[in-house]
N, C-alpha and C positions, 0 to 999 in steps of 0.2 A: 140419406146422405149424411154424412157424418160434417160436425159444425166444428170449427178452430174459434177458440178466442186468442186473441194477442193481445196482449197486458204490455205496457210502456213503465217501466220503474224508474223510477231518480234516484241513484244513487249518490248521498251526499259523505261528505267525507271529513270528518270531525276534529281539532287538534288539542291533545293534550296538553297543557304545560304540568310543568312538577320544579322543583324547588330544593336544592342541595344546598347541606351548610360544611363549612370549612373549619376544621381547627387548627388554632396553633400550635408547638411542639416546642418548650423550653425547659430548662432545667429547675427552673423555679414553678412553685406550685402558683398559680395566677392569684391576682385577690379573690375575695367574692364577691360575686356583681349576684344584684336583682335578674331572678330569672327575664329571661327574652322572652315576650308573647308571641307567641307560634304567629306566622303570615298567615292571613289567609290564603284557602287554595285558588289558583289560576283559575280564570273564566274560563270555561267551555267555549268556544267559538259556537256561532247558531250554524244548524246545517244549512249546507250552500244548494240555493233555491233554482233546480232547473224551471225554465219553463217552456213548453210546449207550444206546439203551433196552436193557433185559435182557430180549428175547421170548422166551429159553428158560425163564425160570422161569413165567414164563407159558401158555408151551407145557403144561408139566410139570405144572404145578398142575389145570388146565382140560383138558389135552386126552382125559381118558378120561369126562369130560361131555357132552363133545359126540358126535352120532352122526350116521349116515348113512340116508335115508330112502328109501326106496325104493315105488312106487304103482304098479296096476295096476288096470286098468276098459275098459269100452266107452264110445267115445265115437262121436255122429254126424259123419259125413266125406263131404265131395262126391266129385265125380271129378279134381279136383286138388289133392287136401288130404292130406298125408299126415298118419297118425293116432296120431301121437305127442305127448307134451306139451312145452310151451314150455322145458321144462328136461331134456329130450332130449338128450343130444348128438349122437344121431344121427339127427336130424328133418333139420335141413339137408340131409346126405349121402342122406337117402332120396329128400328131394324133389328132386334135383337128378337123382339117379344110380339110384335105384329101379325096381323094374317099373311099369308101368302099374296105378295108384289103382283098385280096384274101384269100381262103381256108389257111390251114396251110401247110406250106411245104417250098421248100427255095426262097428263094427272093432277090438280090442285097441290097447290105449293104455297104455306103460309110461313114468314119470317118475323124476327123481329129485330130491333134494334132503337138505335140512340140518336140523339140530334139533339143541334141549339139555335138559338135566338139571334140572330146576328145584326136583324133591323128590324125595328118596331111594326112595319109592313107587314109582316110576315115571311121574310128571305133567313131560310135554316140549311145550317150546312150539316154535312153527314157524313158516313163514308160510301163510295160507289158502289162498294158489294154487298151493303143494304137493300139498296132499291134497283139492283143492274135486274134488267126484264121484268120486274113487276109489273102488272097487268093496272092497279088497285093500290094507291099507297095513301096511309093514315095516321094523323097526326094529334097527340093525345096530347093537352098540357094540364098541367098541376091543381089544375083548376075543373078537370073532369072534362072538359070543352072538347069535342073532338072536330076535326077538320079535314077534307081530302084534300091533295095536297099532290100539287102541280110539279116532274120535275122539269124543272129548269134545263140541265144539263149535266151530265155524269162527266168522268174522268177519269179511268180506271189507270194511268201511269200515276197518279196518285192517289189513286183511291177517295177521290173527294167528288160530291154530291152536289148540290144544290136543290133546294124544295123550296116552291113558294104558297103560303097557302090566302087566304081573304080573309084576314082580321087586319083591324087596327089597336096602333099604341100598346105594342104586347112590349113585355119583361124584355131585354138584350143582354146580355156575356158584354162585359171588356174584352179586348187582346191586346196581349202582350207580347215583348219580344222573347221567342226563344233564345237566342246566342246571349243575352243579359242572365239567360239562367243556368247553371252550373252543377254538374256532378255534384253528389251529396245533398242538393237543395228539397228543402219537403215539397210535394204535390199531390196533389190531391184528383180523385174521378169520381162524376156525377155520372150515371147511369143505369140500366133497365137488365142487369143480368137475370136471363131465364125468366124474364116478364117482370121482375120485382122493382116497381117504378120508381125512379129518384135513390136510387142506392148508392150510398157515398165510400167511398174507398180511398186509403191513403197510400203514402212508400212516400221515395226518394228516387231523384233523377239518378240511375247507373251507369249512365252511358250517350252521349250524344253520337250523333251524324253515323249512326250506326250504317250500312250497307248490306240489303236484305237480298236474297238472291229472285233475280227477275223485276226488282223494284229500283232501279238505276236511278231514276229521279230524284227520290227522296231522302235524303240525310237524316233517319229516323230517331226521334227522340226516347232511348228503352229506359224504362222503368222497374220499379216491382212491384209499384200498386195494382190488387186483386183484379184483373180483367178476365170477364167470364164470357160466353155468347151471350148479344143483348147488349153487352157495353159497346159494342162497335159502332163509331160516329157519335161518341158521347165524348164534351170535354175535358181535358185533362188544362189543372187549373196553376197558378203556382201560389204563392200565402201574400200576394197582394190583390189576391182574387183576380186575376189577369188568365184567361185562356190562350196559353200554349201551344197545345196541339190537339189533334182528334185522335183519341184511342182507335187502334186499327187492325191489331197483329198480338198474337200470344204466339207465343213458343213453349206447344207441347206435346210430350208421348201421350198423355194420356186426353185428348180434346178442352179440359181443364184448365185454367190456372197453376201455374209451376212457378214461378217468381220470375218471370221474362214477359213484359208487356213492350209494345211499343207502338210512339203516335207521331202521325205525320205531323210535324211543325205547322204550325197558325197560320205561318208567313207565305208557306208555299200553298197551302189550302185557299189564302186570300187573293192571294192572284189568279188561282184557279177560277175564282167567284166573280173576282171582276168579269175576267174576260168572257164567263159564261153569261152573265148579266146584259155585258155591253155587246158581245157579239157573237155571241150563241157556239162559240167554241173558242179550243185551247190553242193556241199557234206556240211555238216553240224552236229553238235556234237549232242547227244541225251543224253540225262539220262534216258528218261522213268518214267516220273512224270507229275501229274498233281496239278497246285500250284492255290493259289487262293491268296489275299490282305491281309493283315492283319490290322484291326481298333481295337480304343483303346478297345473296351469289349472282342474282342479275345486275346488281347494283356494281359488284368487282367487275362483270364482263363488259359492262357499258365503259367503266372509268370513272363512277360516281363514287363519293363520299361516303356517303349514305343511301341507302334506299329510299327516295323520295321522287313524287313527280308521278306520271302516269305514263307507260310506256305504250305505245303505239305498234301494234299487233298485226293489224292489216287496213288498208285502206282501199275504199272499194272502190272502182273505175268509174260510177257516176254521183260520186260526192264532191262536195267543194273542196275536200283538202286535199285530192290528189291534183287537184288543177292549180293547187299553191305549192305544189313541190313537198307536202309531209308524205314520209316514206316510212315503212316498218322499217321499228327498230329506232324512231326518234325517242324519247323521252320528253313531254309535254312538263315543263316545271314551273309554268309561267301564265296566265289568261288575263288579257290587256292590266298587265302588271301587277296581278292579284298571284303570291304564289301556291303550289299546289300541293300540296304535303301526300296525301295519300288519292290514289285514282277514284275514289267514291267521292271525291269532294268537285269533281271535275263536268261531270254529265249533268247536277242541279245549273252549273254556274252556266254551262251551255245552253241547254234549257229556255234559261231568261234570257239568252241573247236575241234580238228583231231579227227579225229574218230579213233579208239584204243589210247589213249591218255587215260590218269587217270587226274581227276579232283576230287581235294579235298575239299570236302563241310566241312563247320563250322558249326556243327546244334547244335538248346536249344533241349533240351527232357527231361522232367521231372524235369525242372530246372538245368538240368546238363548242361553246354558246354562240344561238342565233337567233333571231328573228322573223320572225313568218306571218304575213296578212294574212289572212283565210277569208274568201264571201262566207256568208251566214246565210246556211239554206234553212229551208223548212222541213222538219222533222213531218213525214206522214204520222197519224195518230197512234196507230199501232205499233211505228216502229220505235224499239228498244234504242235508247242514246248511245250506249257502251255495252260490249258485251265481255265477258270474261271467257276467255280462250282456257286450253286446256294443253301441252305437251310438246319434244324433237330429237335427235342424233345418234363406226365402226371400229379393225382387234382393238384400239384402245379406248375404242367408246361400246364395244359389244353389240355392235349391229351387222347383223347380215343385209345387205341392201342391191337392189337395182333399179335400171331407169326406168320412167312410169314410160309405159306404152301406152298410146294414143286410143281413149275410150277407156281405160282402167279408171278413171275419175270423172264419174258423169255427171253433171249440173255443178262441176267447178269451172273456176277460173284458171286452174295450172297450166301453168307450162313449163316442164323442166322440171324437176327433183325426181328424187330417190325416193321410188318404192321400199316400206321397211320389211324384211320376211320372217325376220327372225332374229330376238331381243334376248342381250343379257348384259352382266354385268351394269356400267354406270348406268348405260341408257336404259335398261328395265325400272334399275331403284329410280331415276327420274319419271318414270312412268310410261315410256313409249311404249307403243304395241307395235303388234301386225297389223300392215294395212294404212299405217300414219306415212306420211309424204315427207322425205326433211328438204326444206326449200333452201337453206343458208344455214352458214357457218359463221358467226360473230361478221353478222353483216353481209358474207360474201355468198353469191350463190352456185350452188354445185349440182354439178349433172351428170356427175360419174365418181363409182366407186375412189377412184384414184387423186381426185378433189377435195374429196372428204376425207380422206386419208391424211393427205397434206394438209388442211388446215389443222386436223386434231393434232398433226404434230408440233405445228406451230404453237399451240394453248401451251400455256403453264400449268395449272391445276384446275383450272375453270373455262368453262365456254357456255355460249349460247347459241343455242338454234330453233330455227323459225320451223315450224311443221303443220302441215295441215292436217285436220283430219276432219272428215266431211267436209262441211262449209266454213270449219273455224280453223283461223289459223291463231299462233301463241309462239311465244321466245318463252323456252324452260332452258332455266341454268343446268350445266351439266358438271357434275363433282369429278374432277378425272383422279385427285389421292395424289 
């Protein structure tokens, strides 16, 4: 494996002075004067002293909190699957260089990973995909001391853990707030890449409340401090020694570090902990919508400003918000008066709503601003909060269309649209296919060629339309020129 050093310079930057003289210009020869003693020359300014973060105290203070994790279990495996887990570091090397994978069936499976100190007890938090089906899970601290180690309760909508093991008066992490900490700020990662225990890593926050796909929950904090396998459920710190978030996620081609790390927030991991602690699972708010992004051409079809707020895609028949009257095609820009800038900010804040709670949504519809109580259900555990829809809409939109026939769409909800058969022009470069359903035209819904015709002629250069395809439905703006 080939090794990188990173060198931090200070460049200082030094100022000259210099000294010019002037003379006079007359017709008279001057008298003579005593020579002038030459000035001395200008001072040098001293160079200008960066200084750098202090990650040794850091180090010092935090690093006998953190530990090394270590899991064991059977898991099922084909015949070309080697049966180790994604935080292996010798899964690669097996599947490449290995003997030949027995038949499929189960097979010992050893991982590894990261974890912290959260209460003197012995209560560590992790990431889920550490210890999800370990059979056997082990907990090493800085101290040599090893411990098996009880989970508590996993979380896989955010990937956070809970372990408890039988010591007393051990090391504990601070936490801090993440939202106090800012793009550009240094931060720092204690953890176990490829078994290498207490390895400390640095960077800079790149990017907050990131939105990872299949991870709706979490407003992910990305970085580009070095996270490798093995870092996963290690703290991510900021330079007041205050724990952040848990490393959780790399972004890469190559299963490596590439300069895209990202960690679930402290805040949303802690209330994960509470609740596992106090009642052995996660509860979570629901509305019963499915929201998708809003960009500037849906933002002209709606009548918005701006593209802002979270658009509202479909809503299913046993959710609480179709029993409050939200309909596709609202724009959510509002949650009990907190506003909503982009649709990732929307499904955390849901989330922590109580379940029978009322939550009141601020939606645009039809140009109006309004108001809408919503019940607060309960999210089942599995179920995703939001999901992101995908596509919609003939001669001037380039669709060939007819009505769906009764059993063309098995395990939907439709009733009414337009089969697509055949795509070109706008509606291709928007992306419809064959086989996509277009339910509505800016709001209105159509069940014959001759509907859809008319509305496209009523658009100016933009429209929106709502289209199913499978089980998801989505409003894609459409460019008409």
């Amino acid at each position: 494996m080939q090794s990188q050093n990173f060198n931090r310079v200070a460049i200082a930057a030094a100022v000259l002075g210099a000294l010019g003289l002037g003379y006079g210009l007359s017709n008279h020869e001057p008298p003579a004067t005593a020579p002038v003693p030459a000035a001395p020359p200008a001072a040098v300014a001293p160079a200008a002293q960066v200084k750098l973060p202090d990650f040794s105290s850091i180090v010092a203070e935090n690093g006998k909190a953190v530990v090394n994790i270590s899991v064991s279990g059977n898991r099922q495996v084909n015949a070309t699957e080697y049966p180790g887990d994604s935080d292996d570091p010798f899964q690669d090397f097996f599947r490449r260089f290995g003997p030949p994978a027995a038949p499929q069936g189960e097979m010992p499976a050893r991982g590894l990973g990261s974890g912290f100190i959260v209460r003197p007890d012995g209560v560590i938090i992790t990431n889920a995909h550490v210890v999800e089906g370990a059979d056997e899970v082990t907990v090493k601290l800085t101290d040599k001391r090893e411990f098996r180690a009880k989970v508590v309760g996993l979380d896989k909508p955010t990937d956070t853990a809970v372990l408890k093991i039988e010591a007393k008066d051990l090391p504990t992490v601070r936490t801090g707030d993440p939202v106090a900490s800012g793009v550009g700020d240094w931060v720092l990662a204690i953890g176990s890449p490829f078994g290498f225990e207490n390895t400390v890593t640095a960077g800079i926050i790149s990017g907050k409340s990131r939105s990872l796909p299949d991870e709706g929950y979490v407003p992910f904090i990305q970085t580009d401090v070095a996270v490798n396998p093995g870092n996963s459920g290690g703290p991510l710190f900021n330079l007041k020694g205050e724990v952040i978030g848990i490393n959780s996620q790399i972004y890469s081609r190559t299963g490596g570090y590439q300069g895209l790390s990202f960690a679930v927030p402290i805040d949303v991991a802690l209330k994960v902990e509470h609740q596992l602690l106090d009642n052995g699972k996660v509860s979570r708010g629901r509305l019963g919508i499915s929201i998708q992004e809003l960009n500037q051409s849906l933002a002209d079809s709606f009548g918005l400003e701006k593209p802002e707020g979270a658009l509202v895609g479909s809503v299913p028949a046993d959710g609480p918000a179709i029993k409050a009257g939200i309909q596709p095609g609202d724009v959510i820009l509002q949650l009990n008066g907190r506003k909503i800038q982009s649709s990732s900010e929307l499904p955390p804040l849901v989330a922590d709503l109580k379940p029978g709670s009322e939550a009141v949504l601020g939606v645009w519809r039809g140009g109006k601003h309004l108001e809408i109580s919503v019940p607060v259900g309960e999210a089942p555990q599995s179920e995703p909060l939001a999901m992101n829809a995908a596509e919609a809409p003939q001669g001037r939109l380039g669709l060939a269309v007819r009505p769906v026939q009764p059993g063309e769409a098995p395990g939907t909800d439709i009733a009414g649209g337009l089969l697509v058969e055949r795509v070109a022009g706008p509606a291709a470069k928007a992306g419809i296919r064959p086989g996509d359903v277009v339910l509505a035209v800016n709001g209105q819904p159509v069940s014959n060629a001759g509907e859809l015709r008319e509305q496209a002629a009523r658009a100016d250069k933009r429209l929106a339309l709502l289209v199913q395809r499978g089980n998801t439905r989505m409003f894609v703006p459409l460019e008409l020129g």
